[in-house]
C-alpha positions in Angstrom: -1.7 32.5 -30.3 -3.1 31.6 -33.6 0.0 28.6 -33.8 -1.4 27.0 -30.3 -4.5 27.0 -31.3 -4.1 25.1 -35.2 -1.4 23.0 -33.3 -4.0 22.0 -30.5 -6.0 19.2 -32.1 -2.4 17.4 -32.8 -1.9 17.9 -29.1 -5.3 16.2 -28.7 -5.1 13.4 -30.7 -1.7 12.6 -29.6 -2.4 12.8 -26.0 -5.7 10.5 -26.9 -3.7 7.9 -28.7 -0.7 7.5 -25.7 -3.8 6.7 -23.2 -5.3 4.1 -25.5 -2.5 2.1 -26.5 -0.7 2.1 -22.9 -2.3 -0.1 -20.7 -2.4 0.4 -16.9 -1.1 -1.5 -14.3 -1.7 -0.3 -10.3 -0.8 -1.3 -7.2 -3.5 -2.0 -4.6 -3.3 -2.1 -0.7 -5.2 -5.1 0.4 -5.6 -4.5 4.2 -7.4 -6.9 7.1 -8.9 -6.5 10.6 -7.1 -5.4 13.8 -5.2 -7.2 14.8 -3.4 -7.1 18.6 -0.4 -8.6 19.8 0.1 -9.6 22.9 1.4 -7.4 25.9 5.0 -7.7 26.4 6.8 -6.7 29.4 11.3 -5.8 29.5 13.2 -3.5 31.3 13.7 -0.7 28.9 10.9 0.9 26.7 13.0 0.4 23.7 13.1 -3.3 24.1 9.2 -4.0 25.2 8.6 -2.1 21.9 10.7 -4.1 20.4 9.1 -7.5 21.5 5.4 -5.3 20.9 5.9 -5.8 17.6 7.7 -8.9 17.1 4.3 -10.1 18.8 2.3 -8.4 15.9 4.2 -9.4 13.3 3.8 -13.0 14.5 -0.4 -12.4 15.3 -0.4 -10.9 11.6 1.7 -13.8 10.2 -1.2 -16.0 10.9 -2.9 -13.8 7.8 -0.4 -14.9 5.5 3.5 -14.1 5.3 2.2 -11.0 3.4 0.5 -9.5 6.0 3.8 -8.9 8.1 4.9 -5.6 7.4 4.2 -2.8 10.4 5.5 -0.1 8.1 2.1 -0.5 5.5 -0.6 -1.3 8.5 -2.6 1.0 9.3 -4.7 2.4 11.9 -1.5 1.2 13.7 -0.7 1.9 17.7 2.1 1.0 20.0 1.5 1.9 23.0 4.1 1.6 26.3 3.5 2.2 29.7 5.6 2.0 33.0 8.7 3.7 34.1 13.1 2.6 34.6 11.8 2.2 38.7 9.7 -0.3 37.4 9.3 -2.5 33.9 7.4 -1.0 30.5 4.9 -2.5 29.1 3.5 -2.3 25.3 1.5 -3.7 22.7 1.1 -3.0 19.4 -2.3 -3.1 17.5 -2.8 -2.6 13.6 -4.8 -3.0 10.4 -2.1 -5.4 8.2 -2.0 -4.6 5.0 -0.3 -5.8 1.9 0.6 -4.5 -1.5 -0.8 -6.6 -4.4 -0.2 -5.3 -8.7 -2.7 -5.4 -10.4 -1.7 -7.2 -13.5 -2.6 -5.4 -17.0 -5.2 -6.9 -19.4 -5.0 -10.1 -20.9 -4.8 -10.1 -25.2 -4.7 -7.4 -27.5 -6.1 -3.8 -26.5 -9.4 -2.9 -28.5 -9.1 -0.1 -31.6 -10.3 3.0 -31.0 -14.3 3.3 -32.7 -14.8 6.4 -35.1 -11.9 8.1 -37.3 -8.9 6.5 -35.8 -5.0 6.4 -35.9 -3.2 3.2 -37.0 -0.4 3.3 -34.5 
C-alpha cells in the first residue's frame, strides 16, 4: 500500500503532462433542417424505398454534396404505404448531417505555469 501511495504523485504528474502536450482534435456532426423528399410511387415496397431516398439524397444535395449521407441524418423516417394488389408509396424525411474535424490548434502549445516539466 505504502508503494502506491509514494508512486502516486509520479502517476499524477505523468498523466498531467500527456494531457498538456497532446493536443485534441474532434470530430463534430454539423446537422440542418428537415428535409422531405418527394413521394415516390413503384410496384414493390423495396423499390419505392428505394426511389424514397434517392429523392432525399437529391432534396439534401441542395445543402451541399456533404449533406447526402442517410446513414448520419437524423431524426430520419421512411415511411411506405400500399399493398402488392395495389402500388406502395414512400417518402423519406430527415435531419442531414455531416461530419466535420475539428482541426487542432494553430502554433506552439503554451507551458504549463507553476513548477513544471520540460518535456
Amino acid at each position: 500500500m505504502h508503494l502506491i501511495a509514494r508512486a502516486m504523485p509520479a502517476i499524477v504528474a505523468t498523466v498531467v503532462l500527456v494531457s498538456v502536450s497532446a493536443p485534441a482534435a474532434a470530430a463534430v456532426r454539423i446537422c440542418k433542417a428537415p428535409v422531405t423528399g418527394r413521394q415516390r410511387e413503384a410496384a414493390s415496397e423495396a423499390q419505392a424505398r428505394k426511389l424514397a431516398l434517392d429523392s432525399w439524397i437529391a432534396e439534401a444535395g441542395k445543402l451541399g454534396p456533404n449533406f447526402v449521407s442517410w446513414q448520419l441524418a437524423i431524426n430520419k423516417k421512411l415511411s411506405c404505404q400500399g399493398s402488392a394488389l395495389t402500388s406502395y408509396r414512400c417518402q423519406a424525411v430527415g435531419q442531414p448531417c455531416t461530419i466535420s474535424q475539428v482541426p487542432p490548434p494553430k502554433g506552439p502549445l503554451p507551458k504549463p505555469k507553476g513548477k513544471g516539466y520540460d518535456i
